[in-house]
C-alpha positions as CSV (number, residue, x, y, z in Angstrom):
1,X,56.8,-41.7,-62.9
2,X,58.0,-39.6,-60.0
3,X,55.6,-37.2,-60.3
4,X,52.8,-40.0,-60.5
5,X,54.8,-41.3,-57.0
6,X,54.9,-38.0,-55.5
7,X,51.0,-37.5,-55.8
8,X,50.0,-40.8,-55.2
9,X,51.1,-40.1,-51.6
10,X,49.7,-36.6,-51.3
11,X,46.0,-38.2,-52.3
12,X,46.0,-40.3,-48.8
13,X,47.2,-36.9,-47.3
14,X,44.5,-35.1,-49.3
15,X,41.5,-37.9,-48.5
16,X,42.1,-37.5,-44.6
17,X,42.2,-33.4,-44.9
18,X,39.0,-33.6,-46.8
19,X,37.5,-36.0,-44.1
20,X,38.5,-33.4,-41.1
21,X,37.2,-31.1,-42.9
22,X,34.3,-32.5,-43.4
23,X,34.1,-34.0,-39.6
24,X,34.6,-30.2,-38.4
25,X,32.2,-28.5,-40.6
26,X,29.6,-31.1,-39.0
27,X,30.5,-30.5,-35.7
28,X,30.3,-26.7,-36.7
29,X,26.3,-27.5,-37.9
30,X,25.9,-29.1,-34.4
31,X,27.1,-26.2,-32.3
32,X,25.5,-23.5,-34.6
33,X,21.8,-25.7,-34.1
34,X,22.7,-25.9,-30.4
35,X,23.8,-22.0,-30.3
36,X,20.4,-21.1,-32.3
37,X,18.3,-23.5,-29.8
38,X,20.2,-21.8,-27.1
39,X,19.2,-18.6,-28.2
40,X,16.1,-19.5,-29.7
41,X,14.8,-21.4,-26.1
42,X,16.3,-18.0,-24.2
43,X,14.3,-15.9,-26.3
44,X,10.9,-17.8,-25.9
45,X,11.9,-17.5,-21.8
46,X,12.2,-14.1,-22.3
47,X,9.2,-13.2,-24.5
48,X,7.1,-15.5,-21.5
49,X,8.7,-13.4,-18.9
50,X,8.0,-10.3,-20.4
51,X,4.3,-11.5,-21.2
52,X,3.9,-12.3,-17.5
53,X,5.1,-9.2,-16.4
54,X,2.8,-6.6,-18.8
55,X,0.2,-8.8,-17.8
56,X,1.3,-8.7,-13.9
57,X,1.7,-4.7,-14.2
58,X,-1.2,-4.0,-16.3
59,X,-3.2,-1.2,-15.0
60,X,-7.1,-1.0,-14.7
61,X,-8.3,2.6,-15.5
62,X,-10.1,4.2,-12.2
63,X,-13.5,2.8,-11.2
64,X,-16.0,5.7,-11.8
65,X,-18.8,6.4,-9.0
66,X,-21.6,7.0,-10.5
67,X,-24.9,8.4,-8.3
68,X,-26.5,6.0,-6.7
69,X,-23.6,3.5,-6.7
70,X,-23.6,1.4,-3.5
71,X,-20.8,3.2,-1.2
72,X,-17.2,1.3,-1.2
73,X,-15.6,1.3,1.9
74,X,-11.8,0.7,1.8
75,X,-10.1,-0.3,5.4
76,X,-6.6,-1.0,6.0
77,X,-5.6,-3.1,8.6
78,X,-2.6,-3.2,10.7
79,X,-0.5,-5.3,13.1
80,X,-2.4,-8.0,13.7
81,X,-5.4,-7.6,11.5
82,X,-5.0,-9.3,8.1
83,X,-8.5,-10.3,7.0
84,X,-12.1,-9.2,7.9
85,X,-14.4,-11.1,9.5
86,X,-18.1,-11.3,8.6
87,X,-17.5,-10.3,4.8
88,X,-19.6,-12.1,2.4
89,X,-19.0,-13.0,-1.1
90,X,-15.7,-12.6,-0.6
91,X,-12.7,-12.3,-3.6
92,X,-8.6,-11.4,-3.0
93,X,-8.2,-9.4,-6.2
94,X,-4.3,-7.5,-7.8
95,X,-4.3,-4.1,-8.3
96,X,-1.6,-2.9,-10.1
97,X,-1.1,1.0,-9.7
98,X,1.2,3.9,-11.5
99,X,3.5,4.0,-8.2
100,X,4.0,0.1,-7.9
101,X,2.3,-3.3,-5.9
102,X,0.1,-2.7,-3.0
103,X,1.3,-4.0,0.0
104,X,-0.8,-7.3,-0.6
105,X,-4.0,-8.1,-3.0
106,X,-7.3,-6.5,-1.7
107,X,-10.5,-8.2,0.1
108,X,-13.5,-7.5,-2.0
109,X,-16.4,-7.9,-0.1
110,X,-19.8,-6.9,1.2
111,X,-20.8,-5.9,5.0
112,X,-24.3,-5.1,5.9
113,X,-25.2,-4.1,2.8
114,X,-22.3,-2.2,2.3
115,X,-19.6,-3.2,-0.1
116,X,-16.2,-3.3,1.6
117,X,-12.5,-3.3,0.1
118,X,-9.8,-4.5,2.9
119,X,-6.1,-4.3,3.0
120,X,-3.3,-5.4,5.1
121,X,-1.2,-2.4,5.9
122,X,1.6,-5.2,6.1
123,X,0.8,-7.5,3.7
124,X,-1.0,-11.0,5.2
125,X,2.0,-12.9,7.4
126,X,3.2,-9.0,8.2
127,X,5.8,-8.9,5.2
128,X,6.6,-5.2,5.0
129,X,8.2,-2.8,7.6
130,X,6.6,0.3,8.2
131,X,9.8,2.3,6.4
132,X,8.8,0.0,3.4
133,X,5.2,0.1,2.6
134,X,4.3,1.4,-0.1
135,X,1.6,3.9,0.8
136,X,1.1,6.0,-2.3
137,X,0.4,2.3,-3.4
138,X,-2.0,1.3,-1.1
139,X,-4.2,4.6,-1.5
140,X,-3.9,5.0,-4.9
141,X,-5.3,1.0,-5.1
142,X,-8.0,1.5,-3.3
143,X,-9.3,5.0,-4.7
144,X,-9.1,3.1,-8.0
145,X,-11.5,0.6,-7.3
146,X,-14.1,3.0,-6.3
147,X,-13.7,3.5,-2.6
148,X,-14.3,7.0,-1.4
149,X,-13.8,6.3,2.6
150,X,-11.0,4.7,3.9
151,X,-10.9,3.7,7.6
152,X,-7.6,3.1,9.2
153,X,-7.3,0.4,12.1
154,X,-3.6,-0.1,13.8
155,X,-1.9,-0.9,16.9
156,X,-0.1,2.0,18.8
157,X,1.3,2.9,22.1
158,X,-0.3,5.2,24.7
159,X,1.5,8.6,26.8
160,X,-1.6,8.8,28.5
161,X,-2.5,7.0,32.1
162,X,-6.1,6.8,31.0
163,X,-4.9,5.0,27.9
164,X,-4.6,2.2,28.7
165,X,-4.2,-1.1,26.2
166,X,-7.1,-2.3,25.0
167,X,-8.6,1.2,24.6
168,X,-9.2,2.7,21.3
169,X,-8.4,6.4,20.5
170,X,-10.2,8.0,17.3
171,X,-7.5,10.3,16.0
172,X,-7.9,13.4,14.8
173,X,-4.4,15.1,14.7
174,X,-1.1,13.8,13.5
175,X,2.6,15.0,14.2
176,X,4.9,13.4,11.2
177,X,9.0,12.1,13.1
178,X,9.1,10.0,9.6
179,X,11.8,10.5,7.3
180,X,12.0,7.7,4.8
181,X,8.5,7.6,2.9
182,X,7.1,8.9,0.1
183,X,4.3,10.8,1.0
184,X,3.5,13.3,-1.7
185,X,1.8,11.8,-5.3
186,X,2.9,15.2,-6.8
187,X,6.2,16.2,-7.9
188,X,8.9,18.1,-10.3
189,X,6.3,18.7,-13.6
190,X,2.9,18.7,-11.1
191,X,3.3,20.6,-7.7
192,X,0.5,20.8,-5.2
193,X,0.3,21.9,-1.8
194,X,-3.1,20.1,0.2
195,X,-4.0,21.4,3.4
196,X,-3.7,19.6,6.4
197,X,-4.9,21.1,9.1
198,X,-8.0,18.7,9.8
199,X,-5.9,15.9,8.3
200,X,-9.1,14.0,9.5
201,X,-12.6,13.2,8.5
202,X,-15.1,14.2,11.0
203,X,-17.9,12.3,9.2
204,X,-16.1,9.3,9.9
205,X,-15.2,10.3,13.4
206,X,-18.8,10.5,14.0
207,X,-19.6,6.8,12.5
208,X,-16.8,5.6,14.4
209,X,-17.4,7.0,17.6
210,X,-21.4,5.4,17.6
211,X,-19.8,1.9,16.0
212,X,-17.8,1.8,19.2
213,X,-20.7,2.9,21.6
214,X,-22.4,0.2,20.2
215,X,-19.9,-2.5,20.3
216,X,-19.0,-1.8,24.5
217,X,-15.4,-0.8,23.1
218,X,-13.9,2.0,25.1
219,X,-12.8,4.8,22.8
220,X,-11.8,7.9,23.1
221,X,-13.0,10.5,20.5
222,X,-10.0,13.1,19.6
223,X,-6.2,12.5,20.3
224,X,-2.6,13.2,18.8
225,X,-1.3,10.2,16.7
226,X,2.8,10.9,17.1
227,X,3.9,9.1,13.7
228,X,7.7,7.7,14.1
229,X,9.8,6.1,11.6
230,X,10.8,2.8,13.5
231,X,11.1,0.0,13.1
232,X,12.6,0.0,16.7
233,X,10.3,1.5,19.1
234,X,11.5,4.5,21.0
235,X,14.2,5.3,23.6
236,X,13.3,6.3,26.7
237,X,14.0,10.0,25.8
238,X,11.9,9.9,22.9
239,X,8.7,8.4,24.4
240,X,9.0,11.6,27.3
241,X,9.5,14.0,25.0
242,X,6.3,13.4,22.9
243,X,4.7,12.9,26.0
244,X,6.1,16.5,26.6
245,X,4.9,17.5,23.8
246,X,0.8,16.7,24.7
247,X,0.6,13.3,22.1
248,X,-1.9,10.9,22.8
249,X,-0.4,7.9,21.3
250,X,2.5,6.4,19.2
251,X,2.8,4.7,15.5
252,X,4.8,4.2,12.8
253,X,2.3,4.3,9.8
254,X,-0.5,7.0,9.8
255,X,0.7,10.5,9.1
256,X,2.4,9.4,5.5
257,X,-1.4,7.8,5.1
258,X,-3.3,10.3,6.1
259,X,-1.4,12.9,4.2
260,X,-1.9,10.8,1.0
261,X,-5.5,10.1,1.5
262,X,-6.0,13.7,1.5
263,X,-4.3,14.3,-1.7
264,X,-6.1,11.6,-3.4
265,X,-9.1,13.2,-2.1
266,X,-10.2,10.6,0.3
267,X,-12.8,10.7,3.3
268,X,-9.9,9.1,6.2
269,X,-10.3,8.3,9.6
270,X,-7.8,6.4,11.8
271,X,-8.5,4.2,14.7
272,X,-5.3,4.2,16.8
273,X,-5.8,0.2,19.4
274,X,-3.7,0.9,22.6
275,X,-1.6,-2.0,22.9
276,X,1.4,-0.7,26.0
277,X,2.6,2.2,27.3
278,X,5.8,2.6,25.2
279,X,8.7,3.1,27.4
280,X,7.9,6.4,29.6
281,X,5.5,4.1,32.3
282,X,7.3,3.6,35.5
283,X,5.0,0.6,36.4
284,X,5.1,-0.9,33.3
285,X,7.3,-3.2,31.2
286,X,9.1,-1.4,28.4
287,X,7.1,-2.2,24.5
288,X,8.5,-5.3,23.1
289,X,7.0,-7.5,19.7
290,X,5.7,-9.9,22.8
291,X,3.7,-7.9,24.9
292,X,2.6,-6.2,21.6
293,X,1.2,-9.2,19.9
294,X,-0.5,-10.5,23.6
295,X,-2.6,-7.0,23.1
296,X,-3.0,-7.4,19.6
297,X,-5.3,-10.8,19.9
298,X,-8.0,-8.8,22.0
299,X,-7.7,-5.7,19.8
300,X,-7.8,-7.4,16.3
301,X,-11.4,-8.9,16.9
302,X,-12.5,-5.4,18.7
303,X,-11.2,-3.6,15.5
304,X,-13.0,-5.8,13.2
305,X,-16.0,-5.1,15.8
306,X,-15.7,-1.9,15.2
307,X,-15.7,-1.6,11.5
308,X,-18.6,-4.1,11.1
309,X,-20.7,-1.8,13.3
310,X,-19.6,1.4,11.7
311,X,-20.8,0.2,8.3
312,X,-24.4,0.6,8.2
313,X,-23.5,4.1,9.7
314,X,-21.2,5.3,6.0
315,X,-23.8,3.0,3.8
316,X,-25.8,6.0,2.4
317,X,-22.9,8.9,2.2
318,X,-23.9,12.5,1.0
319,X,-23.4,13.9,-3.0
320,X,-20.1,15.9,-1.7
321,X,-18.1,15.6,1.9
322,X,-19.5,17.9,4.7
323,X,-16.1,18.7,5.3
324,X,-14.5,19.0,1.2
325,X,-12.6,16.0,2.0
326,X,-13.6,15.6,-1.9
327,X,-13.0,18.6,-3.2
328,X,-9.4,19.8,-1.7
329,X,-7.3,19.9,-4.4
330,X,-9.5,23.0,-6.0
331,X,-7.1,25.0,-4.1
332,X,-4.2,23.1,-4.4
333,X,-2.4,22.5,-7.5
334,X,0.1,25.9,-8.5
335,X,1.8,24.7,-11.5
336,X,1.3,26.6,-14.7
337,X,-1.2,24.4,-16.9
338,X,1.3,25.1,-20.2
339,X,4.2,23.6,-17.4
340,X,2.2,20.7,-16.3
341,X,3.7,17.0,-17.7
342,X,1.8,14.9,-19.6
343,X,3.4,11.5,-17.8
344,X,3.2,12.8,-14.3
345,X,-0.5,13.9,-14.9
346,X,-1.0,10.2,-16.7
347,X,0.3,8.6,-13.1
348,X,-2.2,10.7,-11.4
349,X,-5.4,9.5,-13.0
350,X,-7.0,8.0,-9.7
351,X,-5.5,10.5,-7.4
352,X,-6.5,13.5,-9.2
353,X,-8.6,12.7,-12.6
354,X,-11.4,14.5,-11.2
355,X,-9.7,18.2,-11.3
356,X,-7.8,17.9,-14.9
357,X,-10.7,16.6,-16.2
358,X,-12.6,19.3,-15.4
């Protein structure tokens, strides 16, 4: 009898462990669904993300010219000058490269017969600061999609009396003050050395100089670009020593360009649109963003001027450059073919396919 007792009042005790039991074991069920949706719902994000970004990152293999090929011209636009006017059939196309996002998608378009690829040096709205562009970008993008010229248009600042804003210098000679960029697509694994002593094509020069006879724009053929890092503008000091030092006029993004162009093999000429007189001009006001962008209105529309009339000059373009804009990295590259590495020479497929296929 007692032991019938004592187990008659474990059973309740019994029932109501077996209940919680039960009652936890569902509310484990519950969490562990919720945990694997959790996980299951992050994955998916995840696996979309990741989908996005191949597709984002993907990278077209390099246009190949063939002869006969209607000529691509590629023009990058500065300060002030984020589209082209009087392109037809227009398209704003990504271009992913090996050295990361243009500064902004590029223009395709065509131009007297001409087939045109435009970018904004800045990005459209003027997103990126000179220190930040990324130039090895930008040229690498547009040799990839074929184009062989490239024509630079920006806004500087003038050391010379007789340059005054609103007057366009066709530059021909660079000093580099930059110290932030990357201007080299070669490195540790793939070492070149290009030479820069006409960092300029005089082709180019020549189109550019009758595009701006033929628009009434006064230019001046030849002058010193003196490439700072910025983004401030200079001191005092600074502007009279590079007056000092002979320069014709003041920027912040050509030299790592030009540099680059000529490693990619590019034809490159820069147009250099006198907006002030920096800080060295007794009579005038000292360059501020104002007084720049008050220039910059005039010289925009000029500058696209300039580049429609140029156009039907670089439509037919000869087999190789008169100058070997084409051909300079015959005599560049020095490292050992056995020592050369296969991923730096994959990165280098627009800039340099031409010589390691050979």
């Amino acid at each position: 009898m007692a032991k019938a007792k004592k187990a008659a009042k474990r059973a309740p005790v019994k029932a109501k462990t077996a209940k919680t039991a039960v009652k936890v074991n569902a509310r484990t069920k519950v969490a562990a669904r919720k945990t694997v949706e959790i996980r299951t719902s992050a994955a998916a994000v995840a696996s979309v993300a990741a989908r996005s970004v191949r597709g984002a990152s993907k990278i077209a293999r390099p246009h190949l010219v063939r002869k006969g090929d209607p000529v691509r011209i590629g023009v990058l636009g500065g300060s002030g000058i984020y589209g082209m006017a009087g392109l037809k059939k227009t398209k704003w196309r990504k271009v992913a490269t090996p050295w990361g996002n243009p500064s902004d998608e590029l223009l395709f378009g065509e131009l007297d017969g001409a087939e045109l690829v435009f970018l904004p040096r800045h990005g459209r709205g003027h997103v990126h600061s000179p220190s930040e562009v990324n130039y090895r970008a930008n040229i690498d993008a547009l040799k990839r999609v074929g184009c062989q010229d490239v024509i630079s248009v920006s806004a500087c600042g003038s050391f010379k009396e007789n340059l005054a804003p609103g007057t366009f210098v066709i530059v021909d000679q660079f000093i580099d003050r930059t110290f932030m960029r990357q201007k080299s697509f070669f490195s540790t694994g793939m070492v070149a050395h290009v030479s820069c002593g006409h960092p300029v094509c005089s082709r180019l020069g020549d189109a550019l100089e009758a595009a701006a006879k033929e628009a009434g724009i006064t230019a001046q053929r030849g002058g010193t670009y003196l490439c700072m890092e910025g983004p401030q503008f200079s001191t005092q000091a600074e502007s009279f020593l590079y007056k000092s030092w002979g320069c014709d006029v003041i920027g912040m993004t050509n030299a790592p360009e030009a540099k680059l162009a000529r490693e990619a093999e590019l034809c490159y000429a820069s147009v250099a649109m006198v907006t002030d007189y920096d800080c060295w001009h007794p009579d005038h006001d000292h360059v501020d963003v104002a007084a720049v962008i008050r220039v910059l209105l005039g010289n925009a529309e000029k500058g696209q001027a300039l580049v429609a009339k140029a156009a039907p000059h670089l439509k037919s373009r000869p087999e190789t450059c008169p100058q070997g804009c084409d051909r300079v990295l015959d005599a560049a590259l020095i490292t050992a073919p056995e020592k050369r590495d296969p991923k730096v020479i994959k990165k280098l497929d627009a800039v340099a396919g031409r010589v390691f296929k050979a």
